[in-house]
mmCIF file as Biopython writes it, N, C-alpha, C and O atoms, coordinates in Angstrom:
data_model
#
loop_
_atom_site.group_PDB
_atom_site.id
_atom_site.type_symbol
_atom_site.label_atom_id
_atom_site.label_alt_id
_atom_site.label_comp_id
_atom_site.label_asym_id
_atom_site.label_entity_id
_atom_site.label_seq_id
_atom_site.pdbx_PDB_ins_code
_atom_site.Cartn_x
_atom_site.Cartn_y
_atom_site.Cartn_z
_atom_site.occupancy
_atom_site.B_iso_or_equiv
_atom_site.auth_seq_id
_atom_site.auth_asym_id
_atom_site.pdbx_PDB_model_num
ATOM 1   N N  . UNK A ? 1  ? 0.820  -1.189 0.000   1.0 0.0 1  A 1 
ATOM 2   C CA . UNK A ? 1  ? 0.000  0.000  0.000   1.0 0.0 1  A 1 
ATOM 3   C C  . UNK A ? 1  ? 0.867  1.257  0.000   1.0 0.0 1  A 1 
ATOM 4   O O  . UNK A ? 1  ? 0.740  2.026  -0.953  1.0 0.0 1  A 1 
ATOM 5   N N  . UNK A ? 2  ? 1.747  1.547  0.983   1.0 0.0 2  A 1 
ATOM 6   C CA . UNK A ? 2  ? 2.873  2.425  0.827   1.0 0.0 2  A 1 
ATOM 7   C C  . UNK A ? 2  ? 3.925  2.757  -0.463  1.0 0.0 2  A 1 
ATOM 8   O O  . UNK A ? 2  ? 4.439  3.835  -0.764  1.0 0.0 2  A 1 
ATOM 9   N N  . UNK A ? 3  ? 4.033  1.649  -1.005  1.0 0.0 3  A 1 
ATOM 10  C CA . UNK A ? 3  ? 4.932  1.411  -2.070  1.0 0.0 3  A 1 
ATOM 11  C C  . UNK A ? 3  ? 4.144  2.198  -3.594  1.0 0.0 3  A 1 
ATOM 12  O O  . UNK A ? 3  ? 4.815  2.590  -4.549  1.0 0.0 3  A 1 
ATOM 13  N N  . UNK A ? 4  ? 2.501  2.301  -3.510  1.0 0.0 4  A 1 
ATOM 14  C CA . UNK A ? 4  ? 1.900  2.624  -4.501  1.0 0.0 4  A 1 
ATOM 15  C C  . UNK A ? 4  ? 1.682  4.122  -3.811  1.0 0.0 4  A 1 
ATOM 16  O O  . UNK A ? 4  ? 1.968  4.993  -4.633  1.0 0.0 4  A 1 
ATOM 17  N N  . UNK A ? 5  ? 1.428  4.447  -3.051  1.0 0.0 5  A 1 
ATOM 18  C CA . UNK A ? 5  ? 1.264  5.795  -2.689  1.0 0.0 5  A 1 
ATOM 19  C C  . UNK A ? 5  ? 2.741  6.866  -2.534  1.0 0.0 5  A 1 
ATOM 20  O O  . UNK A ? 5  ? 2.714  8.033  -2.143  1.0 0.0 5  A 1 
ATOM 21  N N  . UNK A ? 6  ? 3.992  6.076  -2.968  1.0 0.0 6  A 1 
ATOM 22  C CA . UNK A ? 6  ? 5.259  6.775  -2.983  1.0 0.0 6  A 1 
ATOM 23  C C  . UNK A ? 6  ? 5.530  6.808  -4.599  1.0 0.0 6  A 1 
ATOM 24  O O  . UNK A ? 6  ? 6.474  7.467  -5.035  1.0 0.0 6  A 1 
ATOM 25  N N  . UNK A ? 7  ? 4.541  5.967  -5.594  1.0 0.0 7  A 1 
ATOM 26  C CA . UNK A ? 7  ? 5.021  5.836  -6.905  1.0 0.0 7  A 1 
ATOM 27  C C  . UNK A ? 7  ? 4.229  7.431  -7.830  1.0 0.0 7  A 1 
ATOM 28  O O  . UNK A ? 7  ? 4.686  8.143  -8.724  1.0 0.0 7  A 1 
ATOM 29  N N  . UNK A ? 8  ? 2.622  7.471  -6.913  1.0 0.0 8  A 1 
ATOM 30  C CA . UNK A ? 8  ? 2.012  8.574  -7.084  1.0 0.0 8  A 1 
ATOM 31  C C  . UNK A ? 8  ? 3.045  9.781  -7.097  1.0 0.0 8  A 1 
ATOM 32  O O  . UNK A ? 8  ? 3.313  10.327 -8.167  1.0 0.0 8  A 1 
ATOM 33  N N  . UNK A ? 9  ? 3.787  10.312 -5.573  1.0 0.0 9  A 1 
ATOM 34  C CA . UNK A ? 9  ? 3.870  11.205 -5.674  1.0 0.0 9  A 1 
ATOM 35  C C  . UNK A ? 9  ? 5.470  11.653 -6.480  1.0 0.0 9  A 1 
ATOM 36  O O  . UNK A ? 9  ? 6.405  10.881 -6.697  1.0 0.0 9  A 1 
ATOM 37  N N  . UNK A ? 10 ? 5.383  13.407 -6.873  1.0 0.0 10 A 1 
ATOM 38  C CA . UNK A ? 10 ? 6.810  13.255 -7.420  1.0 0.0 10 A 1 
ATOM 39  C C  . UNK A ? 10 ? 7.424  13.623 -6.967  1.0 0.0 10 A 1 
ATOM 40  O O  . UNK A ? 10 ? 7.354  14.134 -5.849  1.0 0.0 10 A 1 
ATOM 41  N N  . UNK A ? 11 ? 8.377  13.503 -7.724  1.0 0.0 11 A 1 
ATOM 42  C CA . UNK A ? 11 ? 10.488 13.507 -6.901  1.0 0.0 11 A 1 
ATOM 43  C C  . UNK A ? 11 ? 10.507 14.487 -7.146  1.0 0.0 11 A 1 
ATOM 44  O O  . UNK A ? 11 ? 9.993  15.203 -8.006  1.0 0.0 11 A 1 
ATOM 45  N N  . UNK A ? 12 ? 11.711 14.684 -5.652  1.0 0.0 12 A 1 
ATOM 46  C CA . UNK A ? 12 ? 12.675 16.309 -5.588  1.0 0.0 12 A 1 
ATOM 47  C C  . UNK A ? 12 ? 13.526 16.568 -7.014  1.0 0.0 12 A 1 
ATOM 48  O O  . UNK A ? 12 ? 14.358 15.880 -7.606  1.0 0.0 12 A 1 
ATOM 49  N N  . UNK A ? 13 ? 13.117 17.463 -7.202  1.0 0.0 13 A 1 
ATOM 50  C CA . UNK A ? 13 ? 13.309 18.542 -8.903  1.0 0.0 13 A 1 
ATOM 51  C C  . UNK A ? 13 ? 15.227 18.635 -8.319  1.0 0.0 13 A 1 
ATOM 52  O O  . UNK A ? 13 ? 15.703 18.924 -7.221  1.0 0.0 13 A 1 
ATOM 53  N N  . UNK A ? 14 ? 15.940 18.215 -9.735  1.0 0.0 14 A 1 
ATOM 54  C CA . UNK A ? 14 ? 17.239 18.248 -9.626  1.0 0.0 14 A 1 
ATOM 55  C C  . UNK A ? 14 ? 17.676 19.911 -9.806  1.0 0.0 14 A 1 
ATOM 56  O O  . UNK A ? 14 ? 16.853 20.698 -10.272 1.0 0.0 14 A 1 
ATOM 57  N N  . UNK A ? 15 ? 18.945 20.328 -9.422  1.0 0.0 15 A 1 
ATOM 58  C CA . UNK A ? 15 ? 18.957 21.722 -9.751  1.0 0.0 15 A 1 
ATOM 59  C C  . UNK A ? 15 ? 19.026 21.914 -11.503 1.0 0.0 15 A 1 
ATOM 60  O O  . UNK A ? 15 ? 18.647 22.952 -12.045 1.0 0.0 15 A 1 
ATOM 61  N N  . UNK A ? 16 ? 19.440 21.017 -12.080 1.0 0.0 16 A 1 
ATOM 62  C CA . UNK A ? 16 ? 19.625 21.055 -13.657 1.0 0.0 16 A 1 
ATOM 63  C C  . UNK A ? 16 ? 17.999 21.315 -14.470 1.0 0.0 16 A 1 
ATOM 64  O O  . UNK A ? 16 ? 17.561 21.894 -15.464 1.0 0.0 16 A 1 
ATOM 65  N N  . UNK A ? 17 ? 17.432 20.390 -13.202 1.0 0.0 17 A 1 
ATOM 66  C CA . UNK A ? 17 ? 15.854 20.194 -13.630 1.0 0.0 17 A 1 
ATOM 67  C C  . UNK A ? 17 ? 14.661 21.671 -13.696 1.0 0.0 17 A 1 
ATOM 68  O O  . UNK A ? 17 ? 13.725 21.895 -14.464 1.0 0.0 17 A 1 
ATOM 69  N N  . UNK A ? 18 ? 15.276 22.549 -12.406 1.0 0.0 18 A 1 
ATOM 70  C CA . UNK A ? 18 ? 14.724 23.430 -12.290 1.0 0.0 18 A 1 
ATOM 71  C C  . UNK A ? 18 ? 14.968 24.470 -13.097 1.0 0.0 18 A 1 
ATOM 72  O O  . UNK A ? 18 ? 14.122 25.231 -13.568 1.0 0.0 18 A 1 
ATOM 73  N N  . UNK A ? 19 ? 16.689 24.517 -13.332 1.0 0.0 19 A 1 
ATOM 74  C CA . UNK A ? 19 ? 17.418 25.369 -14.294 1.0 0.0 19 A 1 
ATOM 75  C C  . UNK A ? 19 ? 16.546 25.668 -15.289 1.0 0.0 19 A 1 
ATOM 76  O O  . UNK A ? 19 ? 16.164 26.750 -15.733 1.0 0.0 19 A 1 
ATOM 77  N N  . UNK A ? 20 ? 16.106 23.748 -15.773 1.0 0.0 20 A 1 
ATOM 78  C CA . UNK A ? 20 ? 15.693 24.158 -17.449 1.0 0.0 20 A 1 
ATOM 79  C C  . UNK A ? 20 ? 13.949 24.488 -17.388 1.0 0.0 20 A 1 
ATOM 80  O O  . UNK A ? 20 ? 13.232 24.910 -18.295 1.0 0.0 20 A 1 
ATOM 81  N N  . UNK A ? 21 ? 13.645 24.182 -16.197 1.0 0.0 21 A 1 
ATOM 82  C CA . UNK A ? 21 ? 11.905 24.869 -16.042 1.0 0.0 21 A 1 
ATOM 83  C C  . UNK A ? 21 ? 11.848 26.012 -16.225 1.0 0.0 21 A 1 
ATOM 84  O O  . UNK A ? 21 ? 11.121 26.573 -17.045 1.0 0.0 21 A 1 
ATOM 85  N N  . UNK A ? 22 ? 12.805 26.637 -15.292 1.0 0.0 22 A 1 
ATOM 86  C CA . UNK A ? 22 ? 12.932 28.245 -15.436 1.0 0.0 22 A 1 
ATOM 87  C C  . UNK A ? 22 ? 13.277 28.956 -16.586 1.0 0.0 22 A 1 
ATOM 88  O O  . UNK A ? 22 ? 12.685 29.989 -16.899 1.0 0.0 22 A 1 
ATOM 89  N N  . UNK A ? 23 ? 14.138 28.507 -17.201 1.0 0.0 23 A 1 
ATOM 90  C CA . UNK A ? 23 ? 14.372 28.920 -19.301 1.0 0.0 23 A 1 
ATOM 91  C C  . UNK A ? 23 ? 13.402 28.803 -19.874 1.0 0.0 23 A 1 
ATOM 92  O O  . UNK A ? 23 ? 12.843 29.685 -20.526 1.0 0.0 23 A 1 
ATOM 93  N N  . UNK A ? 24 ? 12.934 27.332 -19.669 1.0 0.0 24 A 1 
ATOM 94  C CA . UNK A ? 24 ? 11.783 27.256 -20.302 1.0 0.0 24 A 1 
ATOM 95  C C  . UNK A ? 24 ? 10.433 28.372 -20.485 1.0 0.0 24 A 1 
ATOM 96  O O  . UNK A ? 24 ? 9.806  28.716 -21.487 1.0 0.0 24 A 1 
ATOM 97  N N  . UNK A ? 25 ? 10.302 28.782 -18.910 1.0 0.0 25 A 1 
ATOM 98  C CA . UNK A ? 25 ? 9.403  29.614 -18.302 1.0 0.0 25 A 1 
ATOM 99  C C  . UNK A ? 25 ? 9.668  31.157 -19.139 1.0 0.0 25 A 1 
ATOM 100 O O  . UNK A ? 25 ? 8.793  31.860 -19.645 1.0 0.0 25 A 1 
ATOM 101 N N  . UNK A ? 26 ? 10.865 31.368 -19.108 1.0 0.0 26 A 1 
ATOM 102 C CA . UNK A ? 26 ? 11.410 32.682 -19.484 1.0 0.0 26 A 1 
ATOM 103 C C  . UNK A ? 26 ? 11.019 32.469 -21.120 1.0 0.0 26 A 1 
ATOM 104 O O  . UNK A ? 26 ? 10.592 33.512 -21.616 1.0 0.0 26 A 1 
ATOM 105 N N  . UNK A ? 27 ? 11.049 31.908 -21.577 1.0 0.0 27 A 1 
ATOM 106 C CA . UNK A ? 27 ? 10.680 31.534 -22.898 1.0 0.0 27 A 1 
ATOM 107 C C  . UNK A ? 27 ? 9.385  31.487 -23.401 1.0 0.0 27 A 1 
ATOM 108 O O  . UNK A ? 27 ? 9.083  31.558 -24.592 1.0 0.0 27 A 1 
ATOM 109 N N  . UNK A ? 28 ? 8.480  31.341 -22.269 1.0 0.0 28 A 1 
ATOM 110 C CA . UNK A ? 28 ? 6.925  31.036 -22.645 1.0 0.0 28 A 1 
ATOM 111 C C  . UNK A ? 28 ? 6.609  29.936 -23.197 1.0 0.0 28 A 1 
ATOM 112 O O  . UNK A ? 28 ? 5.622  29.874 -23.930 1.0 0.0 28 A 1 
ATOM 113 N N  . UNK A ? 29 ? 7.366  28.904 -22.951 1.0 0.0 29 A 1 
ATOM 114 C CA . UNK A ? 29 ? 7.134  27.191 -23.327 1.0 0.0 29 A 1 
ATOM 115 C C  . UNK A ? 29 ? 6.813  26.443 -22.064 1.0 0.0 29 A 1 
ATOM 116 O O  . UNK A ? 29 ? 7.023  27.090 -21.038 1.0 0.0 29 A 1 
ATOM 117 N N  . UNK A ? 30 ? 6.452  25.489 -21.944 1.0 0.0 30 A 1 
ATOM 118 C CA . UNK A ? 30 ? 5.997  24.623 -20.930 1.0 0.0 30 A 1 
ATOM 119 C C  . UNK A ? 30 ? 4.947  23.235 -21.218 1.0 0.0 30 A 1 
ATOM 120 O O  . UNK A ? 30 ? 3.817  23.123 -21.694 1.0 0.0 30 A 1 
ATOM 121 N N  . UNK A ? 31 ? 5.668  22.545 -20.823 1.0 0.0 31 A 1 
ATOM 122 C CA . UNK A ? 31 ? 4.576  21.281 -20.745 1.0 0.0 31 A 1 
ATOM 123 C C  . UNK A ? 31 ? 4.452  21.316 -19.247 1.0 0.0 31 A 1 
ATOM 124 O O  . UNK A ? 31 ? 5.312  21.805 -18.515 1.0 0.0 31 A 1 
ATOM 125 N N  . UNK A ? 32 ? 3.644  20.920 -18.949 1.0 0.0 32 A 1 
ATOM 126 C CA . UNK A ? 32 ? 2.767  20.198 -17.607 1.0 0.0 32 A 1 
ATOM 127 C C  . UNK A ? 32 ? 2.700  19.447 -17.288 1.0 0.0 32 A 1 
ATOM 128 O O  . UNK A ? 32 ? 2.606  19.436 -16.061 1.0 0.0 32 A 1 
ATOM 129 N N  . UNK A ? 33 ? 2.672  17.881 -18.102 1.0 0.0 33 A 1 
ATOM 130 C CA . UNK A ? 33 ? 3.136  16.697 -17.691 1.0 0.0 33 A 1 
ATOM 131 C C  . UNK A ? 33 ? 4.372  16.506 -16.985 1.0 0.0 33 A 1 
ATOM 132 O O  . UNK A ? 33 ? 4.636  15.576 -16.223 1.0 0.0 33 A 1 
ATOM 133 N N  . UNK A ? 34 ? 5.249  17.665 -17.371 1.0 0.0 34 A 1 
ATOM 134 C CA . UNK A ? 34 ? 6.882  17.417 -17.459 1.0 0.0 34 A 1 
ATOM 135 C C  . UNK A ? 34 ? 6.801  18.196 -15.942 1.0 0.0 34 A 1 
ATOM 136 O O  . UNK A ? 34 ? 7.552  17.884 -15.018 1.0 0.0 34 A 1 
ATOM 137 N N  . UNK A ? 35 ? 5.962  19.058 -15.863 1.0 0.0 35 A 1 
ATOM 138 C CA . UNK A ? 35 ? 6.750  19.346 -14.167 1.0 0.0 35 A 1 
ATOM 139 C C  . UNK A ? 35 ? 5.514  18.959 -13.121 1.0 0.0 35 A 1 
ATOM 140 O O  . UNK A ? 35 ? 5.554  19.276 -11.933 1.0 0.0 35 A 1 
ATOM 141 N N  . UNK A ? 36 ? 4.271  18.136 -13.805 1.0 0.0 36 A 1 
ATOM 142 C CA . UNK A ? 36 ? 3.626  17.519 -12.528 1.0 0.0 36 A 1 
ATOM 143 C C  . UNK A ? 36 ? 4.420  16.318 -12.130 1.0 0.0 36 A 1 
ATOM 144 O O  . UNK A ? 36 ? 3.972  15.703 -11.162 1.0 0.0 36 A 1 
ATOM 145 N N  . UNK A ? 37 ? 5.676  15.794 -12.770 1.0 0.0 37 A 1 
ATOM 146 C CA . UNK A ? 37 ? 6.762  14.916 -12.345 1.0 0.0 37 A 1 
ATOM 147 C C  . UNK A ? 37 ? 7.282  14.866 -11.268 1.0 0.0 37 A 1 
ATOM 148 O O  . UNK A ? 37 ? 7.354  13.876 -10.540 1.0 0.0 37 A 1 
ATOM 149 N N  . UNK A ? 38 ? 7.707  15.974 -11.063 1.0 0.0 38 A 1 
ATOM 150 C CA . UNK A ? 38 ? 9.041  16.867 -9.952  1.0 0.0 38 A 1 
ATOM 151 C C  . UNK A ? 38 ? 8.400  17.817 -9.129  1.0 0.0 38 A 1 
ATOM 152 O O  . UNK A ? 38 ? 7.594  18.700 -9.422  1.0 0.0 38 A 1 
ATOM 153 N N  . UNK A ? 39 ? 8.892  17.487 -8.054  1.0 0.0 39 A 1 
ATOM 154 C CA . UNK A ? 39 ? 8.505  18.957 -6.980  1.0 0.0 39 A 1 
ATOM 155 C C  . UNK A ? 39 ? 9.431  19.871 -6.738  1.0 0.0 39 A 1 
ATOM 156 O O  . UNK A ? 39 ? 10.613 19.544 -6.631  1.0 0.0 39 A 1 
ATOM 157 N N  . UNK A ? 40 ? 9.188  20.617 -6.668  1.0 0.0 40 A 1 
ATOM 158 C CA . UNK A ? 40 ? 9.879  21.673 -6.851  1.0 0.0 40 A 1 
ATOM 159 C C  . UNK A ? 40 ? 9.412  22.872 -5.459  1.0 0.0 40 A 1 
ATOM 160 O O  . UNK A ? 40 ? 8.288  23.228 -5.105  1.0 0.0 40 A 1 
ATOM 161 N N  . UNK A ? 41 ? 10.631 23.218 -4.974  1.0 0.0 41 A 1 
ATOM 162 C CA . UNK A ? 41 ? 10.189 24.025 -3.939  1.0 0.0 41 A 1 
ATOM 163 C C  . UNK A ? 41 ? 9.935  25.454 -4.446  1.0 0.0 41 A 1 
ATOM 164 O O  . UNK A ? 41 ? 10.141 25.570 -5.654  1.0 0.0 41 A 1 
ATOM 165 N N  . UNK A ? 42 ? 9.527  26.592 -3.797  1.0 0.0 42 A 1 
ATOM 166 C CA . UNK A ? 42 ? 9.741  27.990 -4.367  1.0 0.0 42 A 1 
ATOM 167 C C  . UNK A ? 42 ? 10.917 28.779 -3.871  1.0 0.0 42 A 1 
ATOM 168 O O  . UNK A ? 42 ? 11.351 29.850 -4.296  1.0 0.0 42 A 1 
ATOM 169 N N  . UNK A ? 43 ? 11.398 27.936 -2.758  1.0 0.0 43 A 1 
ATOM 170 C CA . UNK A ? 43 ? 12.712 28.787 -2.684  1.0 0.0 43 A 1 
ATOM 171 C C  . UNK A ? 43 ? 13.270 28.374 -3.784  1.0 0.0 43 A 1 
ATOM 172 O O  . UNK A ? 43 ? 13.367 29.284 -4.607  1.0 0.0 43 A 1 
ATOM 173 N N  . UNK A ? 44 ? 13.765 27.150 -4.208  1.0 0.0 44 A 1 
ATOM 174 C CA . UNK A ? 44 ? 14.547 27.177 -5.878  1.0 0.0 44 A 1 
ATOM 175 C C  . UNK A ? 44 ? 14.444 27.749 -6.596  1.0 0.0 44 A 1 
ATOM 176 O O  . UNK A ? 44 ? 15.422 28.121 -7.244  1.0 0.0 44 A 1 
ATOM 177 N N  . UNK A ? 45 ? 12.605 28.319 -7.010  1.0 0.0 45 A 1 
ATOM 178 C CA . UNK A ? 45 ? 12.143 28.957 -7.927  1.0 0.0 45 A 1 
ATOM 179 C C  . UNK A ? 45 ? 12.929 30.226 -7.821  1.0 0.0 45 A 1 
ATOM 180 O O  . UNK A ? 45 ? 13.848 30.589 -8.555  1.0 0.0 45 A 1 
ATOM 181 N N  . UNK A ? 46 ? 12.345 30.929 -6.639  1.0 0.0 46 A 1 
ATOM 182 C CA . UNK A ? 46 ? 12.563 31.933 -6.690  1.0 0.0 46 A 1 
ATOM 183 C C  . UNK A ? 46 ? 14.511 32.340 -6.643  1.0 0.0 46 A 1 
ATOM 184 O O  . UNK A ? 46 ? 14.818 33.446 -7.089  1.0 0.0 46 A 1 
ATOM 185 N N  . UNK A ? 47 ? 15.800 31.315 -6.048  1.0 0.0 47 A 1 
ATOM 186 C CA . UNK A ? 47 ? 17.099 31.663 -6.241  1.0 0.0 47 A 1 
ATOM 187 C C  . UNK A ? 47 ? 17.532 31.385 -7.782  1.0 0.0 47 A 1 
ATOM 188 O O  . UNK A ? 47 ? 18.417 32.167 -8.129  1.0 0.0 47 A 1 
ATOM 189 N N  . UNK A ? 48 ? 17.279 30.799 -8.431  1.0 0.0 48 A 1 
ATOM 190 C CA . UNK A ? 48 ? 17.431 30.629 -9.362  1.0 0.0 48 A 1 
ATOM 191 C C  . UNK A ? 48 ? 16.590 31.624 -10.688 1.0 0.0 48 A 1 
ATOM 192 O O  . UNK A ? 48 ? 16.952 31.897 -11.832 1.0 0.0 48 A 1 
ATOM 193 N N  . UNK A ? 49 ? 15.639 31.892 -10.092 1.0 0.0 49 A 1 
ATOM 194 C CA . UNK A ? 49 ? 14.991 33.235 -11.255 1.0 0.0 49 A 1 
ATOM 195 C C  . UNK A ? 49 ? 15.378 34.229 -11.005 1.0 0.0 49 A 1 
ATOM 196 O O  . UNK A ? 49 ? 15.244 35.135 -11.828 1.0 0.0 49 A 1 
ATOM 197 N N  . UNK A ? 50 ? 15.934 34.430 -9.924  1.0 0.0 50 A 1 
ATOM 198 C CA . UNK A ? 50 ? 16.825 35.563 -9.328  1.0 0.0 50 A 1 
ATOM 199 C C  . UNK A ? 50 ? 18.108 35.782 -10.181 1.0 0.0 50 A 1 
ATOM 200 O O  . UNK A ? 50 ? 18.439 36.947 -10.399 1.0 0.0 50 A 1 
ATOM 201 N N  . UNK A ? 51 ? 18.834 34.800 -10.666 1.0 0.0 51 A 1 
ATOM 202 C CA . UNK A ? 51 ? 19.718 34.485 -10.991 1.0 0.0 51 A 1 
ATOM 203 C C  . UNK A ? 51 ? 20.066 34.333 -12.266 1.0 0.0 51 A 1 
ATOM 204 O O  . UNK A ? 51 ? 21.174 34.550 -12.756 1.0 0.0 51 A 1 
ATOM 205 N N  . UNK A ? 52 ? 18.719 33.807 -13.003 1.0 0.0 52 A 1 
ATOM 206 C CA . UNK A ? 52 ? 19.113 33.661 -14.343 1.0 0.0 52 A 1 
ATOM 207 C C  . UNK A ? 52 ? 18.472 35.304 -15.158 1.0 0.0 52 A 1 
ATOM 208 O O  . UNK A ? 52 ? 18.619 35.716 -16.308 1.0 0.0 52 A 1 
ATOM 209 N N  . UNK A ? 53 ? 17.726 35.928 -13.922 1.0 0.0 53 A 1 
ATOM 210 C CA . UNK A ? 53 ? 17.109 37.261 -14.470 1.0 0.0 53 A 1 
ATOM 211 C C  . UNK A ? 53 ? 18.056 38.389 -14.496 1.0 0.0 53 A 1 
ATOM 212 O O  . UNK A ? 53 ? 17.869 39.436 -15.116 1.0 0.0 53 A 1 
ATOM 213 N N  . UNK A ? 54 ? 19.365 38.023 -13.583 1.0 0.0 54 A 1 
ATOM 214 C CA . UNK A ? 54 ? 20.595 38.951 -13.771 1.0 0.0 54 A 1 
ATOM 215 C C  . UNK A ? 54 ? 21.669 38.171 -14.614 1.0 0.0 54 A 1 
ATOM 216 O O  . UNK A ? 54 ? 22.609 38.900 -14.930 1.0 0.0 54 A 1 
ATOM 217 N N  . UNK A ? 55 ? 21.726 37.438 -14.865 1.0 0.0 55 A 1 
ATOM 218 C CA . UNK A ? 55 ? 22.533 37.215 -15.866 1.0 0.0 55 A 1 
ATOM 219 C C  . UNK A ? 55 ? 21.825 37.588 -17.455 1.0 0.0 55 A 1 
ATOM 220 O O  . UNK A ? 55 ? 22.389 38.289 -18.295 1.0 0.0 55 A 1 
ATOM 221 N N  . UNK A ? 56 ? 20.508 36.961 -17.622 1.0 0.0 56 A 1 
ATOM 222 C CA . UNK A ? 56 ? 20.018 38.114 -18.582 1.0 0.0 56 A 1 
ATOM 223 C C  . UNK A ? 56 ? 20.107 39.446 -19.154 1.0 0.0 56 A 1 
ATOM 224 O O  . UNK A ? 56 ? 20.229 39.920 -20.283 1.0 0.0 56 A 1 
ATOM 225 N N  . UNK A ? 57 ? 19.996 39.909 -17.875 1.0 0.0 57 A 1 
ATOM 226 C CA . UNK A ? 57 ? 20.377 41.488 -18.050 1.0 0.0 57 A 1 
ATOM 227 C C  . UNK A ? 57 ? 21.821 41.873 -18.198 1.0 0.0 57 A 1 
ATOM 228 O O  . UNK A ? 57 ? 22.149 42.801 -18.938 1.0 0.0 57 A 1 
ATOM 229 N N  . UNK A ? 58 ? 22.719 41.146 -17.480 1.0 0.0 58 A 1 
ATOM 230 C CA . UNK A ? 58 ? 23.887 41.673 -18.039 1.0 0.0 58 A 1 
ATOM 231 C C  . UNK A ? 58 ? 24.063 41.047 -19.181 1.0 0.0 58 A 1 
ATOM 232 O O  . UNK A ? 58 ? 25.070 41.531 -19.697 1.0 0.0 58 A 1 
ATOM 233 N N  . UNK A ? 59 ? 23.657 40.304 -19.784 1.0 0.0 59 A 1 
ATOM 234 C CA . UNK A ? 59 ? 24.072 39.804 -20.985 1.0 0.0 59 A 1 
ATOM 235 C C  . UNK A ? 59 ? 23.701 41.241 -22.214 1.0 0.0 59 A 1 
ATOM 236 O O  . UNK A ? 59 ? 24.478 41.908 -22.898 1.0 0.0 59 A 1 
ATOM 237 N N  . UNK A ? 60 ? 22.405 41.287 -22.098 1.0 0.0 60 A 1 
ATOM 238 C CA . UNK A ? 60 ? 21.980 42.387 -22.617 1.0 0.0 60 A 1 
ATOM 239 C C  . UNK A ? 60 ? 22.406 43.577 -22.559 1.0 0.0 60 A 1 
ATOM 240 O O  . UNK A ? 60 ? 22.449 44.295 -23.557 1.0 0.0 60 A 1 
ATOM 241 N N  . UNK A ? 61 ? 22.756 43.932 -21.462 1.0 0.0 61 A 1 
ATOM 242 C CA . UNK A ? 61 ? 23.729 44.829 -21.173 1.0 0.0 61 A 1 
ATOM 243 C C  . UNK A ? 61 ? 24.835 45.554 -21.704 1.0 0.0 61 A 1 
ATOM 244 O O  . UNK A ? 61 ? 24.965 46.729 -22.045 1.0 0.0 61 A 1 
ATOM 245 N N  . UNK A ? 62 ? 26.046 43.995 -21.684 1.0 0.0 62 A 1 
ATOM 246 C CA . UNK A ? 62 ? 27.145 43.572 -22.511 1.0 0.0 62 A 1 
ATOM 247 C C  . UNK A ? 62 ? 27.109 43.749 -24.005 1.0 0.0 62 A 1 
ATOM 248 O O  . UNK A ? 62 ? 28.016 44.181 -24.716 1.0 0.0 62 A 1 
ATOM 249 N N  . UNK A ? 63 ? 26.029 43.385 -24.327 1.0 0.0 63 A 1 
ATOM 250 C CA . UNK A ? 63 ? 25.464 43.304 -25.951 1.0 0.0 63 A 1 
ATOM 251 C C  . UNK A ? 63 ? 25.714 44.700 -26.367 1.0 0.0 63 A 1 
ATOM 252 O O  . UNK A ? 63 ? 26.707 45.003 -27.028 1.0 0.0 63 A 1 
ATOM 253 N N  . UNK A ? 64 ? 24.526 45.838 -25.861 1.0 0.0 64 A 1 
ATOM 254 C CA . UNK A ? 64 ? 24.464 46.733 -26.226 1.0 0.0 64 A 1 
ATOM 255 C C  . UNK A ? 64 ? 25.555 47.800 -26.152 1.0 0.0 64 A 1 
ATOM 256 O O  . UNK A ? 64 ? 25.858 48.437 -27.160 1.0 0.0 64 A 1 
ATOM 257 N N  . UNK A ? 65 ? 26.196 48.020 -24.882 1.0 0.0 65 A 1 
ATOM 258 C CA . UNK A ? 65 ? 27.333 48.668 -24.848 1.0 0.0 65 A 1 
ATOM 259 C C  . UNK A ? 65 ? 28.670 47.743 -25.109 1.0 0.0 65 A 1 
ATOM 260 O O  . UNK A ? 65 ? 29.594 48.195 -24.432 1.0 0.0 65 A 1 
ATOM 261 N N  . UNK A ? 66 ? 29.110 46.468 -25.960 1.0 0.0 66 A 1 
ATOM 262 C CA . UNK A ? 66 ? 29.555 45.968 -26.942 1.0 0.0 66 A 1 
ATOM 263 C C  . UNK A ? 66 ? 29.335 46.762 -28.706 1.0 0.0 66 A 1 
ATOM 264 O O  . UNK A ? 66 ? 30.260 47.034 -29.472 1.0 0.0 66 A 1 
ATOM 265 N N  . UNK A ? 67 ? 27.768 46.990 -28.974 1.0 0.0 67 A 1 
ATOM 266 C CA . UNK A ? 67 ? 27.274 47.821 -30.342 1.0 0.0 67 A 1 
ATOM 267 C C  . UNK A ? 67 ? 27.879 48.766 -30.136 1.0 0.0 67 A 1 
ATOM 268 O O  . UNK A ? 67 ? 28.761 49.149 -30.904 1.0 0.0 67 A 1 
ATOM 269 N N  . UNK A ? 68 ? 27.521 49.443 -28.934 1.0 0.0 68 A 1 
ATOM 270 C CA . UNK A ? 68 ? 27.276 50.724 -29.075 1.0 0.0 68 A 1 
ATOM 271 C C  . UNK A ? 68 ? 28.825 51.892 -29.257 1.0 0.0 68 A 1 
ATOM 272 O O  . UNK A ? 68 ? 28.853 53.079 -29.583 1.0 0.0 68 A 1 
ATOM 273 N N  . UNK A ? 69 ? 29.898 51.003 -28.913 1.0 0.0 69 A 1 
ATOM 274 C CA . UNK A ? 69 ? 31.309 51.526 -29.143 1.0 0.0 69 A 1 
ATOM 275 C C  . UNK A ? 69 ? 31.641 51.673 -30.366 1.0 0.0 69 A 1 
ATOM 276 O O  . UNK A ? 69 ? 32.762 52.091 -30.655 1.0 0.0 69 A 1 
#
């Protein structure tokens, strides 16, 4: 009985796993099957969108004052 009620629920979301939810997210793509898989906490969510939302920006950043010389 235990053994079927641990197959239900899903597994702790790898950091690679969350990485690519969050790109994904930033992208406006998403399946749903794919992350009713994994659990995922919101502190991850939120250090990691933290994270990939400043590297964004400096990328962009870089870009433009790269042109702009």
């Amino acid at each position: 009985m235990e053994a079927a009620m641990t197959a239900d629920r899903p597994r702790k979301a790898t950091l690679f796993q969350v990485v690519r939810m969050l790109l994904w997210a930033f992208a406006g793509i998403r399946k749903r099957e794919e992350h009713d898989k994994i659990e995922v906490r919101p502190v991850q969510v939120i250090i990691i969108g933290i994270i990939a939302g400043a590297v964004f920006v400096a990328t962009i950043v870089s870009v433009v004052l790269f042109i702009t010389r």
